[in-house]
C-alpha positions in Angstrom: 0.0 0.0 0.0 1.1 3.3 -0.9 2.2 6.0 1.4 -0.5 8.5 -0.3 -3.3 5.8 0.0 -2.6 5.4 3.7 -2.6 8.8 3.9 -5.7 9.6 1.9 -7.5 6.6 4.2 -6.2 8.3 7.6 -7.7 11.5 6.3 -10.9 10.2 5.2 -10.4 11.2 1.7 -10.7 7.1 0.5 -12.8 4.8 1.6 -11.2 1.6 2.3 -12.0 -1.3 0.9 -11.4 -5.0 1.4 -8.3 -5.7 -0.2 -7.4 -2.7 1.7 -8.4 -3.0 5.1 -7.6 -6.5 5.7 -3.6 -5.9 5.1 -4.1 -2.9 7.7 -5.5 -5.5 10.1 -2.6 -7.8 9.9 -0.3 -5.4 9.9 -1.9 -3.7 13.2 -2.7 -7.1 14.5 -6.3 -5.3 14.5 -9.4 -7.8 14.2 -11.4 -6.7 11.0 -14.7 -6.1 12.7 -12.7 -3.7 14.6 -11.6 -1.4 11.9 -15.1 -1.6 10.2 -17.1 -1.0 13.4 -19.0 -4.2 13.1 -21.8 -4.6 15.8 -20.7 -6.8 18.7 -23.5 -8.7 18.7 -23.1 -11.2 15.2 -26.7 -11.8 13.6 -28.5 -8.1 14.4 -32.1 -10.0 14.0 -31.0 -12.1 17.9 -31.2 -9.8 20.7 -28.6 -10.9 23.3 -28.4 -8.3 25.7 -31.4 -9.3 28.3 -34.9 -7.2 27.9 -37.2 -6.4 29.8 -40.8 -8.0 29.2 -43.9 -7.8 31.5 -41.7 -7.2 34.3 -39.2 -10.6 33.5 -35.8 -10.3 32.3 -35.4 -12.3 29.1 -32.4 -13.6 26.8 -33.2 -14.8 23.8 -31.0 -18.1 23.1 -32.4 -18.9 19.4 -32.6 -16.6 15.8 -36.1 -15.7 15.2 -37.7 -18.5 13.6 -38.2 -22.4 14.3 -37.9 -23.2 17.9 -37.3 -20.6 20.3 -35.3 -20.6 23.6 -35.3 -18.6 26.2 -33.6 -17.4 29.4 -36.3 -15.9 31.7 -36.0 -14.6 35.5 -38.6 -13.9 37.2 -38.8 -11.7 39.9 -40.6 -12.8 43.3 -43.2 -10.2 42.7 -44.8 -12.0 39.6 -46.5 -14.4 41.8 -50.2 -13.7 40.7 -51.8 -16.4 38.1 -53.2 -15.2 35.3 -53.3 -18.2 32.6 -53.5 -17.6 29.1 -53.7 -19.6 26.3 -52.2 -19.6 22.8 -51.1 -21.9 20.0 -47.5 -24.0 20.7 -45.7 -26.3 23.1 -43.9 -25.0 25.5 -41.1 -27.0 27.7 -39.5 -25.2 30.8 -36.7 -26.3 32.9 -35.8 -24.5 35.9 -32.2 -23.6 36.0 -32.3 -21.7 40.0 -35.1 -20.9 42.3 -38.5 -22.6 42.4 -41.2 -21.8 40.4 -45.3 -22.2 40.3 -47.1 -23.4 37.3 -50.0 -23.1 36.7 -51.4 -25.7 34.1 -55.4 -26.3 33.7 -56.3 -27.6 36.8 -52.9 -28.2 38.3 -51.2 -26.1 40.8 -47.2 -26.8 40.5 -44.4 -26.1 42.2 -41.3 -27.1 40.4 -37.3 -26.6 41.6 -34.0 -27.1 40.6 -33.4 -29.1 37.6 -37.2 -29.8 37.0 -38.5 -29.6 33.9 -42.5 -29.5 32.6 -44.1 -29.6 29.0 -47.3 -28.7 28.1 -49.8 -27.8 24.7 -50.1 -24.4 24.7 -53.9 -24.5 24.1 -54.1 -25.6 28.1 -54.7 -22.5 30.2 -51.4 -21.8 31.8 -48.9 -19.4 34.0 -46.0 -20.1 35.7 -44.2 -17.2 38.2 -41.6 -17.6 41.3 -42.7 -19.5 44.0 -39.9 -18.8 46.6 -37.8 -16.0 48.6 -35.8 -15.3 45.4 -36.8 -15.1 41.3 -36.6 -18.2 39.3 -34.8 -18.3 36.5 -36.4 -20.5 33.9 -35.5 -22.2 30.0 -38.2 -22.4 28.1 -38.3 -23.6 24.8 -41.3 -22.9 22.6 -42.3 -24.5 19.5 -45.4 -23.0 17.0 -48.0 -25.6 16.0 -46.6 -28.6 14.5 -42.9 -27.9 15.7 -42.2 -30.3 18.8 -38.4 -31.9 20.2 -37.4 -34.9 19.1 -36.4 -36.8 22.5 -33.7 -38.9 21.3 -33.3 -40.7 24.7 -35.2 -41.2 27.7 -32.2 -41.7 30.0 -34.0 -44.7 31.3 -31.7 -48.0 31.5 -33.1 -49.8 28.4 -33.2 -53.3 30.3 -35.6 -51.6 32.7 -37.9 -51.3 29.6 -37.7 -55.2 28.8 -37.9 -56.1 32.6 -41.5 -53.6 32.8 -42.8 -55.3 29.6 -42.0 -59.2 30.7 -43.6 -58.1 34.2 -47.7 -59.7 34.0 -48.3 -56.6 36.8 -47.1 -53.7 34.3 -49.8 -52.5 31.6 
């Protein structure tokens, strides 16, 4: 690179292109995000940085799209039901705390590496149920979109044992 096109790019007189910045990165030992002012976040449609909805702090873990995960913490003041319904399946796993679903008829209170799924279509809620928030994964799937469980974590000779035993079924 020439000392006037280094010159005329340190001025702002050129605008750099590739062929020009990425030599300037080596040289600098300067990544090339850096010298173009790329966002810190990668994909700008996935919001990282925790928001703020209905009073819970959420963390999107998923693009837009498909399956959706979530981080959510819910404060200890979110502790009155109010179900809803909507189309989906939901599958939460609480990560810390304990937290209270509320699913149809049943009243639950779920801890530490606990986990519940449920059709969407069933009235539901689920808030903190103890001293502290909960902090929650949930995975949501639209209509037709459900996990594929690939294992049970069950031993499989318990399976055969249950199925040769006259008392199960």
């Amino acid at each position: 690179m020439s000392k006037s096109t280094l010159s005329r790019l340190e001025t702002g007189q050129r605008k750099p292109s590739l062929e020009l910045l990425l030599p300037l990165g080596q040289t600098y030992r300067v990544p090339l995000d850096d010298l173009v002012g790329a966002p810190e976040v990668g994909d700008p449609r996935i919001r990282l940085k925790p928001r703020r909805v209905n009073g819970r702090t959420v963390l999107p873990l998923t693009r837009p799209g498909g399956i959706q995960a979530w981080k959510i913490v819910i404060p200890t003041a979110q502790s009155n039901p109010v179900p809803r319904t909507h189309d989906g399946f939901e599958w939460l796993y609480v990560l810390s705390g304990r937290m209270r679903l509320i699913l149809g008829d049943q009243d639950l209170v779920l801890g530490v590496g606990e986990a519940a799924e449920f059709d969407t279509q069933v009235p539901h809620w689920f808030g903190s149920a103890g001293d502290g928030p909960a902090e929650v994964l949930s995975i949501f799937g639209r209509p037709g979109e459900r996990m594929l469980v690939r294992a049970s974590g069950q031993d499989p000779a318990d399976d055969v044992a249950a199925s040769e035993d006259p008392h199960v079924n």
